[in-house]
C-alpha positions in Angstrom: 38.6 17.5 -25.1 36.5 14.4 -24.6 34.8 15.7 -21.5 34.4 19.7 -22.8 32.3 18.2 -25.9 30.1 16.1 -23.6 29.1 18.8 -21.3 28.9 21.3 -23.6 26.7 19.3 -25.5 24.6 18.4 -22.6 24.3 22.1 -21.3 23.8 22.9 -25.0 20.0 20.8 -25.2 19.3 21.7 -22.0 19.5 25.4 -23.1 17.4 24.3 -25.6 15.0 22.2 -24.5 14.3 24.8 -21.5 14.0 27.8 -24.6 11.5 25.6 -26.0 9.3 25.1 -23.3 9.4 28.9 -22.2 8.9 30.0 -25.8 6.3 27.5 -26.7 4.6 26.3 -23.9 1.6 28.1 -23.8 1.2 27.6 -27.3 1.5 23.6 -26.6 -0.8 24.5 -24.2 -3.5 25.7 -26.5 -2.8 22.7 -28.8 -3.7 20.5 -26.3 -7.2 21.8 -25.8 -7.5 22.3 -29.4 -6.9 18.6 -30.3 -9.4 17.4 -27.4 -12.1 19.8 -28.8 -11.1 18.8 -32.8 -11.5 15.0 -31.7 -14.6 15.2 -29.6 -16.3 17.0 -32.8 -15.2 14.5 -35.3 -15.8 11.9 -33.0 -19.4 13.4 -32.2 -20.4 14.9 -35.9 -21.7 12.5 -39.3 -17.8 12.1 -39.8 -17.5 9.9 -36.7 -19.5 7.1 -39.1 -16.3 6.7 -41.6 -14.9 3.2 -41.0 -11.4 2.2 -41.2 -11.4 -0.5 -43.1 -14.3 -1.9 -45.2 -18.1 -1.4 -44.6 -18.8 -4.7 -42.9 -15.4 -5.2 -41.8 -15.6 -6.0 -37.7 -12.7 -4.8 -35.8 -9.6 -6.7 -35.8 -9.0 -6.9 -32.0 -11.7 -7.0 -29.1 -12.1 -4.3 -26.9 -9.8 -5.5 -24.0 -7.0 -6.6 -26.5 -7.3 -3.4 -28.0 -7.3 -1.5 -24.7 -4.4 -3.7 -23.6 -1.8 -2.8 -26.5 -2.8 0.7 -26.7 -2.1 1.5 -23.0 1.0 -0.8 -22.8 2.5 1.0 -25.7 1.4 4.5 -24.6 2.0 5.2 -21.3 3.8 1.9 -19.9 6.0 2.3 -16.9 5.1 5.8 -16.7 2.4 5.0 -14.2 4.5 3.1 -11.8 7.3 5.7 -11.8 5.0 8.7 -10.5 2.0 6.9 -9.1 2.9 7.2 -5.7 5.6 10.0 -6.6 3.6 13.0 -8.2 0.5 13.2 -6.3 2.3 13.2 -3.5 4.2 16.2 -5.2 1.1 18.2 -6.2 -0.5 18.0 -2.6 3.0 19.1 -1.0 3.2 21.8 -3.6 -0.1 22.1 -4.5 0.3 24.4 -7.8 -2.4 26.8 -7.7 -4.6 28.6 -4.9 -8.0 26.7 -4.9 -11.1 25.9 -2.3 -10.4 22.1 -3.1 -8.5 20.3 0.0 -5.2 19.9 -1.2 -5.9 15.7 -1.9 -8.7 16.3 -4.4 -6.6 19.2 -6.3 -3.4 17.1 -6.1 -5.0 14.4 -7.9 -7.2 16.9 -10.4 -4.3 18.1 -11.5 -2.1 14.8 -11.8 -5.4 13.6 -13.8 -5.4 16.8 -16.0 -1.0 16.0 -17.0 -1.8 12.1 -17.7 -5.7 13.0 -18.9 -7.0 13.4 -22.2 -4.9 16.0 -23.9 -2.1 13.3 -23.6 -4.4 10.7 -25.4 -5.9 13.8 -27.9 -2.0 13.6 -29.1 -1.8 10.3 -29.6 -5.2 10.0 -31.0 -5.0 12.5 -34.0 -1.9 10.8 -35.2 -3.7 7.5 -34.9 -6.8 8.6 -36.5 -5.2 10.7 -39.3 -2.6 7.5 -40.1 -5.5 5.0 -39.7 -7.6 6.8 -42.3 -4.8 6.9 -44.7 -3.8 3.1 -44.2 -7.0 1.9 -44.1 -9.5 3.8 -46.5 -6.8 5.4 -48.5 -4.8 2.2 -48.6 -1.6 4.5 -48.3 1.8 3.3 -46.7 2.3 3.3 -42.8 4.4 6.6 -43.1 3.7 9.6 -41.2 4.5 11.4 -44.8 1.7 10.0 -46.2 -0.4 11.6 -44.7 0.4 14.8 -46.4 2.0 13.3 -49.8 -1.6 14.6 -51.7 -0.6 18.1 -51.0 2.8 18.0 -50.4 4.7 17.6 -53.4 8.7 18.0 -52.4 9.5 14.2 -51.9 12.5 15.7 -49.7 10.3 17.4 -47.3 8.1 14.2 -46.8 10.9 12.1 -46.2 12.2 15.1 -43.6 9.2 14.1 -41.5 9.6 10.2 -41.5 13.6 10.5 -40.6 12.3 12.9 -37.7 9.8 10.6 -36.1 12.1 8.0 -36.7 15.2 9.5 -34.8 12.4 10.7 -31.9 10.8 7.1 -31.5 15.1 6.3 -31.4 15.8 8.8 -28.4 12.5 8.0 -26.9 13.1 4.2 -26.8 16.7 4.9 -25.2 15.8 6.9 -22.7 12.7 5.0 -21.4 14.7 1.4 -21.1 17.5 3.7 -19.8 15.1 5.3 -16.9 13.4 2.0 -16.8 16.6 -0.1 -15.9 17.6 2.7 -13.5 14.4 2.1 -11.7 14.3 -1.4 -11.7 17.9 -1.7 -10.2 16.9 0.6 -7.8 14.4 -1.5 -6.9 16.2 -4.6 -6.8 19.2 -2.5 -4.5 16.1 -1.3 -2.4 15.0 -5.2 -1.9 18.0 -6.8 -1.2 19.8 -3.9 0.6 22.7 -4.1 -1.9 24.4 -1.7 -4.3 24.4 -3.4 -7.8 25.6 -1.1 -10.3 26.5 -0.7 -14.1 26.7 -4.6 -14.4 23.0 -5.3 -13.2 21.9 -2.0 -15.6 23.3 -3.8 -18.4 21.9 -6.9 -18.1 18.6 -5.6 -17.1 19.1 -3.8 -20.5 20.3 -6.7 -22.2 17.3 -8.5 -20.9 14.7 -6.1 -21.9 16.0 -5.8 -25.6 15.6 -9.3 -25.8 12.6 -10.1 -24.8 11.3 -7.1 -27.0 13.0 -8.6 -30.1 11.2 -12.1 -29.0 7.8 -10.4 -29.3 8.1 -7.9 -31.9 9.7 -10.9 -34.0 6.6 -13.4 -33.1 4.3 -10.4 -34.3 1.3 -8.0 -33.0 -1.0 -11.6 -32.5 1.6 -13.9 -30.8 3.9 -11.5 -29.1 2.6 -7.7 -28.8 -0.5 -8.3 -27.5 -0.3 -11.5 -25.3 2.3 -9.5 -23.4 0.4 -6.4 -23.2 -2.9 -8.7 -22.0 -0.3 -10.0 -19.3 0.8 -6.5 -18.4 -2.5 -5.3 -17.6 -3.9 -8.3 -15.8 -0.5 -7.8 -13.5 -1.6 -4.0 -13.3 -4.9 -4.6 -12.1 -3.6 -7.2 -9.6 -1.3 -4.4 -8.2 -4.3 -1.9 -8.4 -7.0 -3.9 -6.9 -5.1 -5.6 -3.9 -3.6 -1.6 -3.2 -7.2 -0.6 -2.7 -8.6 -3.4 -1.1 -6.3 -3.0 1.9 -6.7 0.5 1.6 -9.7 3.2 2.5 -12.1 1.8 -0.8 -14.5 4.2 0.4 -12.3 7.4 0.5 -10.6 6.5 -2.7 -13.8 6.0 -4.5 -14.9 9.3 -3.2 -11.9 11.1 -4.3 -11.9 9.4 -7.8 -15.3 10.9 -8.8 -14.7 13.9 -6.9 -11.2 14.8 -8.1 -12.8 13.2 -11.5 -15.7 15.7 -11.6 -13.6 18.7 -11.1 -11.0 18.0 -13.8 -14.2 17.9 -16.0 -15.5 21.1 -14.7 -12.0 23.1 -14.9 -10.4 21.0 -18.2 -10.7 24.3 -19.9 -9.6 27.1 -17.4 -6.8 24.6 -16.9 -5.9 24.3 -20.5 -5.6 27.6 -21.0 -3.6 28.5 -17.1 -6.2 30.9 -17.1 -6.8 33.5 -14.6 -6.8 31.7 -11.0 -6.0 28.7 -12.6 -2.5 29.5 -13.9 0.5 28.0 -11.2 3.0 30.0 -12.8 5.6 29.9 -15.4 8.3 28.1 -13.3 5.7 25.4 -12.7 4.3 24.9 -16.4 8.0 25.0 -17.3 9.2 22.0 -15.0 6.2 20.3 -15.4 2.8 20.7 -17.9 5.2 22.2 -20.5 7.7 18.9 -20.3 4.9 16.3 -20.5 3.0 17.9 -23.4 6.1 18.2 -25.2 6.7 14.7 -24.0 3.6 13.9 -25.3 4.1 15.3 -28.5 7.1 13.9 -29.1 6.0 10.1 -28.8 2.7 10.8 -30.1 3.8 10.3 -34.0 4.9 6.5 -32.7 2.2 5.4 -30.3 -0.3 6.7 -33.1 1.1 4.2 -35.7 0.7 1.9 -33.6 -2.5 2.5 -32.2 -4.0 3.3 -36.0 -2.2 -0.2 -37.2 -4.3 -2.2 -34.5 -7.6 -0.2 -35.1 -8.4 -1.6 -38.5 -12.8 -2.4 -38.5 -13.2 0.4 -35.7 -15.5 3.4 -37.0 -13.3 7.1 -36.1 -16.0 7.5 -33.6 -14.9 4.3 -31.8 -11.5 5.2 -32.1 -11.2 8.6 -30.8 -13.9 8.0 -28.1 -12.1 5.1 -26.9 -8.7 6.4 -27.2 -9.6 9.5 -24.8 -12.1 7.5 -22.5 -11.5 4.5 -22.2 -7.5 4.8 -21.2 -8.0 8.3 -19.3 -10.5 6.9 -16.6 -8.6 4.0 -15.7 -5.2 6.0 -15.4 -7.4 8.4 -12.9 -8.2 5.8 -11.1 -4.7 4.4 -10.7 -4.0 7.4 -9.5 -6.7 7.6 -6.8 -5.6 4.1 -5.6 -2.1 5.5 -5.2 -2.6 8.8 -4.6 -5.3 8.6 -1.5 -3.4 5.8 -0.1 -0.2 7.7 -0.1 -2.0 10.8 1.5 -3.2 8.3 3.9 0.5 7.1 5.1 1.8 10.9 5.0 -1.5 11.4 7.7 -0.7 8.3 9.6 3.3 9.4 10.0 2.0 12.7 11.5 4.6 14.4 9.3 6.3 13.9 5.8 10.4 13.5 5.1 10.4 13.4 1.1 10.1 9.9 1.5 7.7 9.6 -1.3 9.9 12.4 -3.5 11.9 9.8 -5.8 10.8 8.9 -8.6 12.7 5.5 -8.8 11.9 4.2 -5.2 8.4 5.8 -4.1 6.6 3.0 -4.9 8.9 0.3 -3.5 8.8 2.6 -0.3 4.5 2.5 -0.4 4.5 -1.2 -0.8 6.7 -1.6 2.4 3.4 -0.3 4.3 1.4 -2.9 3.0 0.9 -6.7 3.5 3.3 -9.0 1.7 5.9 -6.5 0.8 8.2 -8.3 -0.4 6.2 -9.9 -3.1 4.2 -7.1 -4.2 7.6 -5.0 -5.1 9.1 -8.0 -7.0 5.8 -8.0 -8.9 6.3 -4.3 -9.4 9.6 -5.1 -10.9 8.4 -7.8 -13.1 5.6 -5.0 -14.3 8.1 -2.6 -14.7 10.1 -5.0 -17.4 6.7 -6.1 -18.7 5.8 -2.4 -19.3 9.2 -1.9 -21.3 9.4 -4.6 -23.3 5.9 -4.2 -24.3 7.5 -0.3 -25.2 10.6 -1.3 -27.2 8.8 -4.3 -28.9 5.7 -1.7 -30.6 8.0 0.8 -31.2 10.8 -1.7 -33.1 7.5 -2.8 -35.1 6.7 0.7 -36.0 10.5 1.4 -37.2 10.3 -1.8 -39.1 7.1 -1.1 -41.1 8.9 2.7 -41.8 11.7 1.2 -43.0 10.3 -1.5 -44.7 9.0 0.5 -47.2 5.5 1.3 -44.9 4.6 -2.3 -45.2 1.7 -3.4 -42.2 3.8 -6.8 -42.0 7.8 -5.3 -41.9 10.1 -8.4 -42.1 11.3 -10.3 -39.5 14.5 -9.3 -40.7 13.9 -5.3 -40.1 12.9 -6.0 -36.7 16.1 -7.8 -35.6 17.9 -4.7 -36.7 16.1 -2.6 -35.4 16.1 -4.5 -31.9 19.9 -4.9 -32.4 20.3 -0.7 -32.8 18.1 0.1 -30.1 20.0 -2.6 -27.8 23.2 -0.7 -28.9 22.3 2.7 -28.6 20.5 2.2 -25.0 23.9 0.7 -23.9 26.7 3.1 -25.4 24.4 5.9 -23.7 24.4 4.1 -20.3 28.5 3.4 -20.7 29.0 7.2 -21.6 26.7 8.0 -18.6 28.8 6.3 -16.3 31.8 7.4 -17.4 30.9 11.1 -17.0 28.7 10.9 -14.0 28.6 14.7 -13.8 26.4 14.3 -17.7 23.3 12.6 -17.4 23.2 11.4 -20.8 19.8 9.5 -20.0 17.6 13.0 -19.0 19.6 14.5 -22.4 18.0 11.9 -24.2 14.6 12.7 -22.5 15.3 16.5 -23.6 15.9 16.0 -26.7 12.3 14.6 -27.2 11.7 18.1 -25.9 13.3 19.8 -28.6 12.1 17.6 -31.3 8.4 17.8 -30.6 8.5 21.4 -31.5 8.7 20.3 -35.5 5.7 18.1 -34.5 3.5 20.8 -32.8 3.4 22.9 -36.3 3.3 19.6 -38.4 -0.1 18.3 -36.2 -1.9 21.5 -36.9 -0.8 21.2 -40.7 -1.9 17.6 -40.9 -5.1 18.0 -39.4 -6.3 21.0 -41.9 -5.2 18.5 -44.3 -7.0 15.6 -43.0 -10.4 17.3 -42.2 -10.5 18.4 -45.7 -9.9 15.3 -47.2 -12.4 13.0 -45.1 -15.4 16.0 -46.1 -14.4 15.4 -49.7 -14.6 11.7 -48.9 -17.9 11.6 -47.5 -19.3 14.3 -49.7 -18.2 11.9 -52.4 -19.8 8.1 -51.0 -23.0 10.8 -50.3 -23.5 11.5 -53.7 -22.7 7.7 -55.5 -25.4 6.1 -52.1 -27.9 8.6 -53.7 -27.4 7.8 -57.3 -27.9 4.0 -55.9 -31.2 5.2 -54.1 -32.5 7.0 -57.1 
């Protein structure tokens, strides 16, 4: 009985997730260009001026701390698990017919999946939560954001239990994918075959050092870790193209660069010669912008909560820029070297098609192996922690009553239940091997993004009427004070 109600629950989101995608996918496709267009025009028009935060107020963290926690919290281990992995994909399969060599569309279109209509997502939560926290003085609640118009207290707490239970199967999933990678990694090293014992205390691990830093705070814990993350990344990501062609890397990064600029809108809309097909969207542009969605309403508390002194012009510039170009250029690094080794073999096995060992495979073509895939590994627990330790901060402050400061007390609990949770779904996992409970945790971000996609459109007519009123308001009292 047992084993009926575990597959037919996991064939039963699949279904669903899959119905999602094929029903909705365009429509998140249209979103996505939407929110890029709705940003650059607040960002760019008089409403760009608004400050979060009061009128002389500087911001709270520098640029590169800023940068730091925003990138380790919103795409993390994401870029080691496909940097080598999916441009490698796209120039094997390359998704649509184009006059671009098949390097310079693989990476335009790799850039286009991890480009700005991710960070559009993130950034309207951020910039719509910020305003509210930080001009409006309102709680850190995704509900208050709408409480002015939305009466029904039921409704409003509806949307906070949702993001909560999201960030919950988000969190799982990624230290459950995360461990799996890093054990690979550590099986790939030492030519061994650890198994559920090293997952577990990988996980164990991971939750702990996440508690350590969400417990010592965004100043002592979140962002000295994310500063340490990204100075380990740019190790990785400077040595990789220093032994590698700089020259041909540098001339794919503004080429491929240029293009995605030129076709952002042809692509955003799969239009005409620029559409790879349903299957395709469906197994891949669909699944990351519901991805996207679906950890957006986290990753923009968390962004908004560290933004406090930035104008929204800042913000939303920075957000889309400043995160997008360097995760192109990651991409470049990896992604031309990789081409490079397929060129060099004279022909190509899959060698580069997992998405837990491709990069441990790259590094064994390169100088000091050895070390440079234990440093991945370290990055790769880095990158979690630095995951698990914003998002328990974020459930803390919701469940602390919206509070900026939740108590130390909220974030052990919450480190505790996410520590639980990830483990219980790795036992289950491996004691029905034929159910991947892990990828049913990643579809059922799928499934719950949906609610989101209709709730972002609602929040931002909500939010662009308020901030007119706003500054149609501190218009009229500066020229009562001129006059």
């Amino acid at each position: 009985m047992v084993y009926i109600s575990t597959k037919t629950i996991y064939n039963t989101i699949e279904w669903i997730s899959l119905w999602v995608r094929n029903h909705f996918g365009y429509f998140y496709l249209y979103l996505g260009l939407g929110c890029v267009l709705f940003l650059l025009g607040i960002a760019l028009s008089p409403l760009g001026k608004i400050k979060l935060g009061k009128k002389n107020q500087k911001p709270e963290y520098g640029i590169w701390a800023w940068t730091a926690m925003l990138y380790s919290a919103g795409m993390g281990a994401g870029i080691l698990l496909r940097a080598v992995q999916e441009p490698v994909y796209m120039q094997q399969n390359i998704p649509y017919a184009s006059h671009l060599t098949a390097d310079i569309q693989a990476l335009e279109y790799t850039f286009y999946q991890w480009g700005f209509t991710a960070w559009a997502f993130y950034g309207l939560f951020a910039m719509v939560i910020g305003y509210h926290l930080y001009v409006r003085n309102k709680k850190v609640l995704i509900s208050s954001t709408i409480e002015d118009v939305v009466q029904h207290k039921t409704s409003r707490t509806a949307i906070d239990i949702l993001t909560i239970m999201t960030t919950v199967f988000g969190l799982v999933a990624a230290i459950g994918l995360g461990t799996t990678q890093i054990n690979g990694g550590i099986n790939h090293l030492l030519s061994e075959s650890f198994g559920l014992t090293a997952t577990l205390l990988l996980t164990t691990l991971i939750s702990c050092l996440a508690f350590f830093s969400a417990y010592k705070g965004i100043n002592k814990g979140i962002q000295v870790l994310s500063k340490i993350n990204i100075l380990v990344t740019l190790t990785l990501l400077i040595f990789t193209f220093i032994n590698s062609n700089g020259m041909e890397i540098l001339g794919n990064f503004t080429n491929a660069t240029l293009q995605y600029l030129m076709d952002f809108i042809p692509l955003s809309l799969a239009y005409g010669s620029y559409d790879p097909g349903l299957d395709f969207l469906t197994d891949w542009t669909f699944y990351y912008w519901a991805f996207w969605l679906a950890w957006a309403p986290f990753t923009g508390i968390f962004i908004a909560r560290i933004s406090k002194g930035r104008t929204l012009r800042q913000l939303l510039l920075g957000v889309l820029i400043i995160p997008s170009l360097g995760t192109f250029f990651w991409f470049s690094v990896f992604g031309t070297s990789a081409f490079n080794l397929i060129a060099e073999w004279g022909s190509y096995n899959h060698e580069f098609s997992g998405v837990f060992s491709s990069i441990f495979i790259f590094f064994e073509n390169y100088p000091y192996a050895t070390l440079l895939n234990c440093i991945t590994i370290l990055l790769l627990i880095g990158f979690l922690v630095t995951s698990v330790d914003s998002a328990v901060f974020v459930l803390s402050m919701f469940t602390d009553q919206g509070k900026k400061e939740p108590s130390k007390q909220h974030r052990l609990i919450w480190s505790l239940f996410i520590f639980l949770a990830t483990v219980a779904l790795i036992l289950l996992g491996h004691a029905k091997p034929e159910v991947n409970t892990l990828i049913a945790a990643q579809k059922l971000l799928i499934i719950t993004s949906l609610p989101f996609a209709f709730f972002i459109v609602f929040m931002a007519i909500i939010f662009i009427k308020e901030v007119i009123q706003y500054r149609n308001k501190w218009s009229r009292k500066d020229r009562k004070g001129i006059l």
